[in-house]
C-alpha positions as CSV (number, residue, x, y, z in Angstrom):
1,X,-51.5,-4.2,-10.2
2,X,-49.2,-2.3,-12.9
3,X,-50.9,1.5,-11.5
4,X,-49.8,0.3,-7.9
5,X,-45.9,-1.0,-9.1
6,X,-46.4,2.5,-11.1
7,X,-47.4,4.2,-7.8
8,X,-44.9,2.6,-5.7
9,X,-41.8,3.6,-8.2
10,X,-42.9,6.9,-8.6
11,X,-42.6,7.5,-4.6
12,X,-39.2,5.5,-4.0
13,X,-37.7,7.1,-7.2
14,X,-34.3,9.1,-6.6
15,X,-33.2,11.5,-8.5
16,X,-29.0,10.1,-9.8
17,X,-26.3,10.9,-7.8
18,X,-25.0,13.0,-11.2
19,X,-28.2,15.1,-11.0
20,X,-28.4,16.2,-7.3
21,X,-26.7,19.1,-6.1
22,X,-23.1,18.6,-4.1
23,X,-23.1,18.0,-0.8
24,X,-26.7,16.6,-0.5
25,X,-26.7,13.3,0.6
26,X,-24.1,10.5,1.2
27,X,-20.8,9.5,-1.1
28,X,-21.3,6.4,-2.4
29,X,-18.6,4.2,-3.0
30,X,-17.5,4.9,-6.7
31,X,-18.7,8.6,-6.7
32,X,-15.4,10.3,-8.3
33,X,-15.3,13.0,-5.3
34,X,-15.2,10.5,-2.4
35,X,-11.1,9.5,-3.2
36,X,-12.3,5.4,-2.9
37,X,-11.4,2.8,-5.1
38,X,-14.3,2.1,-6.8
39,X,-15.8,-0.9,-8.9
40,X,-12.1,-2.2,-9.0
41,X,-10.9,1.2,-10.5
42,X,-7.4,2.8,-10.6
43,X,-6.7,4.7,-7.3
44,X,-8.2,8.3,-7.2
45,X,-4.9,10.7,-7.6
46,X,-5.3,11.9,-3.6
47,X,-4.6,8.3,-3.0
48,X,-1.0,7.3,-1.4
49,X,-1.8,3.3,-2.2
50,X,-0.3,3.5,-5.4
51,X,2.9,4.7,-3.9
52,X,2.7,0.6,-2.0
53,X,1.1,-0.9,-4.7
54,X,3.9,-2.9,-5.9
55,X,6.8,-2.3,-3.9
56,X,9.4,-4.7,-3.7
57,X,11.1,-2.7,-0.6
58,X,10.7,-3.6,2.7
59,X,11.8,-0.7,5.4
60,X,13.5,-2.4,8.3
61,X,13.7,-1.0,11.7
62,X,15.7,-0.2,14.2
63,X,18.6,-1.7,13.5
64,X,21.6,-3.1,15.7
65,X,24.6,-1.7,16.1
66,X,27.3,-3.1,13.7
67,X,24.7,-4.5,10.8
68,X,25.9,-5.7,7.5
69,X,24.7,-5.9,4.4
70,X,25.3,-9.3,4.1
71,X,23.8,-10.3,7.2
72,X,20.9,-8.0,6.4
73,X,20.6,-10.0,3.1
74,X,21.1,-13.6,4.9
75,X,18.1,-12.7,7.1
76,X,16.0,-11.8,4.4
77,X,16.7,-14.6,2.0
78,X,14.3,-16.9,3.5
79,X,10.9,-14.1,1.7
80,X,12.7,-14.5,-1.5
81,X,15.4,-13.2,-3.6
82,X,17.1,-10.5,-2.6
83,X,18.9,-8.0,-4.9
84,X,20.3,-5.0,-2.9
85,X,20.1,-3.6,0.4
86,X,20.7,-0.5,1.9
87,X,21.7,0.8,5.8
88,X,21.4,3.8,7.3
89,X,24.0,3.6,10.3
90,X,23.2,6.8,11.6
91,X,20.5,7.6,14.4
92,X,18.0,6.3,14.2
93,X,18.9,2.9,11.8
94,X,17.2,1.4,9.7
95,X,17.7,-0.6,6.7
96,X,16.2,-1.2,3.2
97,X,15.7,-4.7,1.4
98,X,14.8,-4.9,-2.3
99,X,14.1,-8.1,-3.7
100,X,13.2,-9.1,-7.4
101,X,9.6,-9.5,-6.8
102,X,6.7,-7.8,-4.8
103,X,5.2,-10.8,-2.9
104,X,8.5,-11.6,-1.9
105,X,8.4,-7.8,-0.5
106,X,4.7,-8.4,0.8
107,X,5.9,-11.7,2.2
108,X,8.4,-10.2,4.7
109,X,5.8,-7.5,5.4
110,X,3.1,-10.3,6.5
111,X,5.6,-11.1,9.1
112,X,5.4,-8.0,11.1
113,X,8.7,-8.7,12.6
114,X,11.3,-10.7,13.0
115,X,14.4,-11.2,15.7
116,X,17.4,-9.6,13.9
117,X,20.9,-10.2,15.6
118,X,19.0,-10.1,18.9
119,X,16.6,-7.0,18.4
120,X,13.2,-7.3,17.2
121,X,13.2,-5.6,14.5
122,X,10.1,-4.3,12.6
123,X,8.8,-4.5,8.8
124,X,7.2,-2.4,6.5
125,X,6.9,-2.1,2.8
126,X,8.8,0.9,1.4
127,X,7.5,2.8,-1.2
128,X,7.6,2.1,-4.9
129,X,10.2,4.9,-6.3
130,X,10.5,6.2,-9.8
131,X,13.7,5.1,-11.6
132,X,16.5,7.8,-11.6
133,X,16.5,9.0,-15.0
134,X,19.3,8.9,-17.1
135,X,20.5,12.5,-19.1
């Protein structure tokens, strides 16, 4: 029985993926070249996800004519606490929540959208930025 497990073995045997020559055969998830998040590993550097990661933005779009901050904050309220927000009134607008916390951020994405002053207006995390750095 052990020479025909011993048989068997020897014919299904691969060589590792570390040993065979690039290009020859399918990425597997986890193989450093294929960009993947792998085995609940960091995101490759080629990989935007870390730039959504843990936002606590939300990018809100198109907005009405004649939009306020306050009013922008009021509707927002209701995902969580909000700490700034910021309008762009030119063509085309759109505005940008930040609360204190990114499920509050991830909560208001869920949504999709929501009827803003009479448009529908649509939801999307914003991107985690980098501080501003003091000099």
């Amino acid at each position: 029985r052990q020479q025909l497990l011993d048989g068997y073995i020897g014919q299904k045997s691969k060589a590792p993926a570390a040993s065979r020559p690039p290009g020859s055969g399918k990425r597997r998830k986890g193989d450093s070249q294929s960009g993947h998040l792998g085995g609940g590993g960091k995101p490759q550097p080629d990989s935007k996800t870390h730039l959504y990661r843990r936002s606590c933005t939300v990018k809100v779009q198109p907005l009405p004519a004649g939009t306020t901050k306050e009013a922008l904050t009021a509707a927002f309220e209701q995902f969580g606490a909000v700490e700034s927000v910021a309008i762009n009134s030119e063509e085309p607008t759109y505005g940008y929540v930040n609360f204190d916390a990114p499920m509050a951020a991830r909560s208001a994405k869920l949504t999709g959208q929501i009827d803003f002053m009479g448009t529908a207006v649509q939801i999307r995390l914003g991107k985690r930025r980098k501080p501003p750095t003091v000099e």
